[in-house]
Backbone bond lengths (Angstrom), bond angles and torsions (degrees), N, CA, C in turn:
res aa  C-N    CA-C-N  psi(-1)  N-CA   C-N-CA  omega(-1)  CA-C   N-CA-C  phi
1 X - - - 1.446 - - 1.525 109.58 -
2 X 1.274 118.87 -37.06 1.488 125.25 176.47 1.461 123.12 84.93
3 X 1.301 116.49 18.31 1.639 120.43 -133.34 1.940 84.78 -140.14
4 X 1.448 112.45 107.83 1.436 112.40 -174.38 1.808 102.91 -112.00
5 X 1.216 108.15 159.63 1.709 107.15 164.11 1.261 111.33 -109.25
6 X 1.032 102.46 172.04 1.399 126.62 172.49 1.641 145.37 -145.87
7 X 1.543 115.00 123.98 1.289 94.05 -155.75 1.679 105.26 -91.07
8 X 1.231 109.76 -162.58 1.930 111.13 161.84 1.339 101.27 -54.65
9 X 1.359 128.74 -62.96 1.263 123.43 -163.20 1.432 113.38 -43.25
10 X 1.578 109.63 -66.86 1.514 115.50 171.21 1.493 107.88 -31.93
11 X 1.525 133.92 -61.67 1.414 120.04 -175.15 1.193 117.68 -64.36
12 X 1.088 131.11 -11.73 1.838 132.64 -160.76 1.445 75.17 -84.39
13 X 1.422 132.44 -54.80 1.669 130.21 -140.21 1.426 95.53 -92.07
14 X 1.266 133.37 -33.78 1.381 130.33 179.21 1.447 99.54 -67.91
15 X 1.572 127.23 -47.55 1.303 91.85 -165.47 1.732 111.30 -109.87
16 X 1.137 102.32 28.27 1.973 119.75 142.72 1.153 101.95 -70.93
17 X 1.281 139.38 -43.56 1.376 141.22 -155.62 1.814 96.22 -76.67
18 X 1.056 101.80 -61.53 1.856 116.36 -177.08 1.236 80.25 -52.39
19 X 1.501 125.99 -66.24 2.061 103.23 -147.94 1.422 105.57 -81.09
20 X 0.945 137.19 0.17 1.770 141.78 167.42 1.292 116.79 -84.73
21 X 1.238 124.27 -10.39 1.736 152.84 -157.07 1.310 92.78 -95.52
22 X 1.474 107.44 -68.88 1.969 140.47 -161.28 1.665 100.38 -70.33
23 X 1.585 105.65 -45.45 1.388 93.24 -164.91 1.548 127.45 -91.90
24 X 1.743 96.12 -49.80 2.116 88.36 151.33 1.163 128.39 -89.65
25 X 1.795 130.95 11.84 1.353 124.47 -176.41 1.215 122.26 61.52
26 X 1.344 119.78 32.69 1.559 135.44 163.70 1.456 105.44 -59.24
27 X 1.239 104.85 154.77 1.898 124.42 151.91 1.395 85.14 -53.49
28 X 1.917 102.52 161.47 1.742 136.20 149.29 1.576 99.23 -35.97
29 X 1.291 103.60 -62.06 1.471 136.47 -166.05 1.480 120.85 -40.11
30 X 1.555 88.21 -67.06 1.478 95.82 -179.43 1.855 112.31 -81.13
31 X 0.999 109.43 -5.99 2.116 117.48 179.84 1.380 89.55 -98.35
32 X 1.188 138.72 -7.35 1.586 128.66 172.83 1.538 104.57 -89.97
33 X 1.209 110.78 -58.40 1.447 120.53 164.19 1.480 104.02 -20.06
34 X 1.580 108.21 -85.91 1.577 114.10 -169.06 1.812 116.40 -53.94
35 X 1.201 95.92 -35.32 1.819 90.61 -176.47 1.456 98.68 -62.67
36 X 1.528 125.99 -54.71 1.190 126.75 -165.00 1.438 112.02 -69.70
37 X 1.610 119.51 -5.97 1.385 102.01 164.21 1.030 126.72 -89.40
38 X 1.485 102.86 -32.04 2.053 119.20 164.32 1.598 99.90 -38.35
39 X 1.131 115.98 -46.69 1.447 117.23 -141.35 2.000 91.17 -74.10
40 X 1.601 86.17 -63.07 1.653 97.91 -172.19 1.767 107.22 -33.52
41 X 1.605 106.46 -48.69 1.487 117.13 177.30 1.265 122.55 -44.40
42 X 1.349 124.09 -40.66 1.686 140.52 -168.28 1.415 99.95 -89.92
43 X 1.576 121.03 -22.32 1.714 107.54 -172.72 1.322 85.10 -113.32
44 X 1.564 142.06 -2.20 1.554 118.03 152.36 1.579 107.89 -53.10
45 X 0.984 123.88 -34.10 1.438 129.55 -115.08 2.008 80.66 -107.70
46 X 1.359 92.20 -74.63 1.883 81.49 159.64 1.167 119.79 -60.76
47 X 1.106 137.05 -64.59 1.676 118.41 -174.40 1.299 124.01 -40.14
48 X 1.325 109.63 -30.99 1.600 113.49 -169.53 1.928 90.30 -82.59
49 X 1.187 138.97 -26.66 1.511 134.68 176.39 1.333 113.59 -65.10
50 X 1.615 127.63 -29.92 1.602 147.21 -118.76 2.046 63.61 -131.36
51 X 0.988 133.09 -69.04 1.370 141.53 -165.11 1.620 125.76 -39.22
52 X 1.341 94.94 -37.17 1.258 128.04 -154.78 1.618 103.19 -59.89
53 X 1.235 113.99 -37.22 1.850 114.45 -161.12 1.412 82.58 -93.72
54 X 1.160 138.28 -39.15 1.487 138.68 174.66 1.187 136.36 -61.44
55 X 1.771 101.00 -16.74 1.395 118.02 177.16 1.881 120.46 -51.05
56 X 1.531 96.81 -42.52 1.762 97.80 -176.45 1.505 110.55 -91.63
57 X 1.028 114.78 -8.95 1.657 112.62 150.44 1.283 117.60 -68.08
58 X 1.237 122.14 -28.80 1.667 124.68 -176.90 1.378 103.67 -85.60
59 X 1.229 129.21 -40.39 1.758 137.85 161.27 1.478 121.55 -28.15
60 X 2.225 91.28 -62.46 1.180 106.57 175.06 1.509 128.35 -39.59
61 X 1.681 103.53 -67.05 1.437 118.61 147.75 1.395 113.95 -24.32
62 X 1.356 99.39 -94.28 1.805 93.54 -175.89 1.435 118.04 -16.95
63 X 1.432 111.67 -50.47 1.953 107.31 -152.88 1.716 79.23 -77.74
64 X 1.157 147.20 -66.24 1.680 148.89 179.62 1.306 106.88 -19.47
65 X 1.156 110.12 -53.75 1.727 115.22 171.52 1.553 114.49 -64.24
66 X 1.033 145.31 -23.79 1.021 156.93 -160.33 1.649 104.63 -88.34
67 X 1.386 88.93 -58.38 1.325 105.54 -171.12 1.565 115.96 -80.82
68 X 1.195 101.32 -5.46 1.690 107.78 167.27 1.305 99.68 -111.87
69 X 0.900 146.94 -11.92 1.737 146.00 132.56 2.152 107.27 -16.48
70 X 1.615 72.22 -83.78 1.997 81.61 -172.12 1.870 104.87 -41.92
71 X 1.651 106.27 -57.57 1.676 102.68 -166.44 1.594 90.76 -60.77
72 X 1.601 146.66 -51.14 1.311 111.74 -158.73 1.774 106.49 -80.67
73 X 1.480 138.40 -3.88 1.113 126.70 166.67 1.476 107.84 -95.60
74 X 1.514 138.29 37.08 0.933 149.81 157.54 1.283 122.34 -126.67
75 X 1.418 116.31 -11.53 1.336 134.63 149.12 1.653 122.30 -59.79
76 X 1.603 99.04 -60.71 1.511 111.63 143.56 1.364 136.52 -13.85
77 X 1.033 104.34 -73.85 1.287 133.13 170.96 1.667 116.27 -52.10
78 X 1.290 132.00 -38.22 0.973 163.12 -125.64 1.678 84.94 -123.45
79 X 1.492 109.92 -97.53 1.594 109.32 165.74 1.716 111.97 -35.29
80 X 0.675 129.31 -41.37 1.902 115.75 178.84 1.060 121.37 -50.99
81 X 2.157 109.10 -38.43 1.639 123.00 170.26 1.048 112.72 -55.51
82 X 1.258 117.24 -47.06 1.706 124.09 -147.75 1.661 93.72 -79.44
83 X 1.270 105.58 -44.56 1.519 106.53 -171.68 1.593 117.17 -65.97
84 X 1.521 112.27 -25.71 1.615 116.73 -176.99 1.431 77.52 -83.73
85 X 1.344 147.30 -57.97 1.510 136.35 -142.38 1.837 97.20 -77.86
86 X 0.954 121.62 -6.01 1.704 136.10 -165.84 1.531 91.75 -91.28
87 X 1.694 121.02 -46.53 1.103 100.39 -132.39 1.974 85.26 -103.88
88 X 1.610 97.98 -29.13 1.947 84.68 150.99 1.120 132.39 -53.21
89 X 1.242 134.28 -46.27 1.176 157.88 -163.33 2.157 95.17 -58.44
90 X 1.458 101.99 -55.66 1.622 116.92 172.43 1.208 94.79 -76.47
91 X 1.421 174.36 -78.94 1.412 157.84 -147.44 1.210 109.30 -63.24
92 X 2.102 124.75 -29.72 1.350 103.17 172.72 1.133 126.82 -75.18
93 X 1.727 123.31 -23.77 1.005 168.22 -175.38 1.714 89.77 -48.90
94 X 1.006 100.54 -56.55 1.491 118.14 -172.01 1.423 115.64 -51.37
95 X 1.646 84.91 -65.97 1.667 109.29 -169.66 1.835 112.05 -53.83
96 X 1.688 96.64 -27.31 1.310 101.53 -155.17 1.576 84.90 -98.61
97 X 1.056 145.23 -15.88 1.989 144.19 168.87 1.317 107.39 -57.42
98 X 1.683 109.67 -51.51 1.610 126.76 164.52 1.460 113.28 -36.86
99 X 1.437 98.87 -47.39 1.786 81.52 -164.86 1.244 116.76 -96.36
100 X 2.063 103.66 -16.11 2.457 88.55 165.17 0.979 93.43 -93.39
101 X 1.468 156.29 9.08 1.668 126.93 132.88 1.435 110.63 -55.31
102 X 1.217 143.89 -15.70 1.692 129.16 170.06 1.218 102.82 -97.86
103 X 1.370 124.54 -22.36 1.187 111.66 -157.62 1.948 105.72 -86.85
104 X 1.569 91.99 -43.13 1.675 107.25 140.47 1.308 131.09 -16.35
105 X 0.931 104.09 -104.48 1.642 121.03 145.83 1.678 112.66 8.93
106 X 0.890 116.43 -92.48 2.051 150.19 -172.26 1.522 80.16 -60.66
107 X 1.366 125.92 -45.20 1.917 114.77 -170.50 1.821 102.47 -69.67
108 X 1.279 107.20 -40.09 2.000 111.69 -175.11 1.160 91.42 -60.59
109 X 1.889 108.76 -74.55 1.302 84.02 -168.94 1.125 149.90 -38.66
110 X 1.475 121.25 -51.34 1.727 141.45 169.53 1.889 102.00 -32.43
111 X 1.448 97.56 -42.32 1.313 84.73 -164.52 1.533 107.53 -73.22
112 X 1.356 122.13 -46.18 1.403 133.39 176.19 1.367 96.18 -35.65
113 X 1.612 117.84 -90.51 1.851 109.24 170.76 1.482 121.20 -8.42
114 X 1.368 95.60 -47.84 1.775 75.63 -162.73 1.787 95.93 -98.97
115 X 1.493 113.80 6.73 1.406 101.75 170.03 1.570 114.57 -78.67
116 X 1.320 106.31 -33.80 1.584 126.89 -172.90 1.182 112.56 -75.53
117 X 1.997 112.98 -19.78 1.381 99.82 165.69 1.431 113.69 -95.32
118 X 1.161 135.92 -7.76 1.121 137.09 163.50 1.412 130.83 -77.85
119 X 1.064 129.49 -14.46 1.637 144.91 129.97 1.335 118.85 -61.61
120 X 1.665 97.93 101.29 1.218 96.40 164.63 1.592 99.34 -125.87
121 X 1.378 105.38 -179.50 1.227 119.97 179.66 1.665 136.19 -79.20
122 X 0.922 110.63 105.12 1.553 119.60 -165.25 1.674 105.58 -16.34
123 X 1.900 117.12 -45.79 1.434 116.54 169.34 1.663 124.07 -34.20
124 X 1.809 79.66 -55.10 1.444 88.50 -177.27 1.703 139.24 -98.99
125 X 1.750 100.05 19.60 1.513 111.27 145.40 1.392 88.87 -62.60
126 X 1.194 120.49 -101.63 1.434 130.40 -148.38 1.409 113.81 -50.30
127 X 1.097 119.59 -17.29 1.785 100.11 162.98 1.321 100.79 -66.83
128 X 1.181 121.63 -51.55 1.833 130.35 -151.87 1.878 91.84 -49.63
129 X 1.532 90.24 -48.08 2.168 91.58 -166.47 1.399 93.15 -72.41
130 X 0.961 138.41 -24.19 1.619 120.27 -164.63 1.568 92.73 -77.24
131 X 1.541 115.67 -50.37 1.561 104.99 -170.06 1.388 104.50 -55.66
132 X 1.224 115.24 -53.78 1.649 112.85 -162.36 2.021 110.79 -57.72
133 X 1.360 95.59 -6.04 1.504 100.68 -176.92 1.625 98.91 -99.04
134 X 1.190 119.34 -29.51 1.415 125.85 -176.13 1.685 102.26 -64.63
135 X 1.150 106.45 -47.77 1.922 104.88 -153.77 1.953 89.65 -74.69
């Protein structure tokens, strides 16, 4: 639309701006600078008065924040244990899968051995009894 307002304030500061321009021959630049620091200065100056009854509500806050600070970096803290104690907890887990897979292992085999010695061959029942009948 292109079409701006303006209040008193805006004119008081625009035409500080023109007579600070006219009278020491400043840049736009540098008379914007200075008005706007005057300005910033005068609404510290009230705001910080306007602030004042609000101040120990903002404290209040503050110390609440604070104090939910410590419990969530002690929460933190808290999760970091659990997670190192988690992640032993999974390495013994580990260690201990490792060992009835060997222990596994060494049990098949044994049994195979002693299946393979217990299969023998129908030949060799009957050789075995003939010798033992021979001697």
């Amino acid at each position: 639309n292109g079409q701006r307002q303006y209040d008193d304030k805006d004119a008081t500061v625009l035409q500080e701006l023109k007579a600070l321009c006219e009278r020491s021959g400043m840049t736009v630049d540098a008379a914007a600078e200075v008005i706007a620091t005057r300005n910033i200065r005068s609404l510290g100056v009230i705001a910080s008065s306007a602030l004042e009854p609000e101040k120990q509500g903002l404290m209040q806050y503050d110390k609440r924040y604070d104090q939910m600070m410590e419990t969530v970096k002690a929460m933190a803290e808290r999760n970091e244990q659990q997670a190192a104690e988690l992640e032993r907890v999974h390495k013994r887990m580990d260690d201990q899968n490792a060992n009835i897979s060997v222990i596994l292992r060494e049990v098949l085999e044994t049994r195979r051995m002693l299946a393979a010695a217990n299969d023998k061959k129908w030949w060799q029942f009957w050789r075995k009894s003939n010798d033992s009948s021979q001697s």
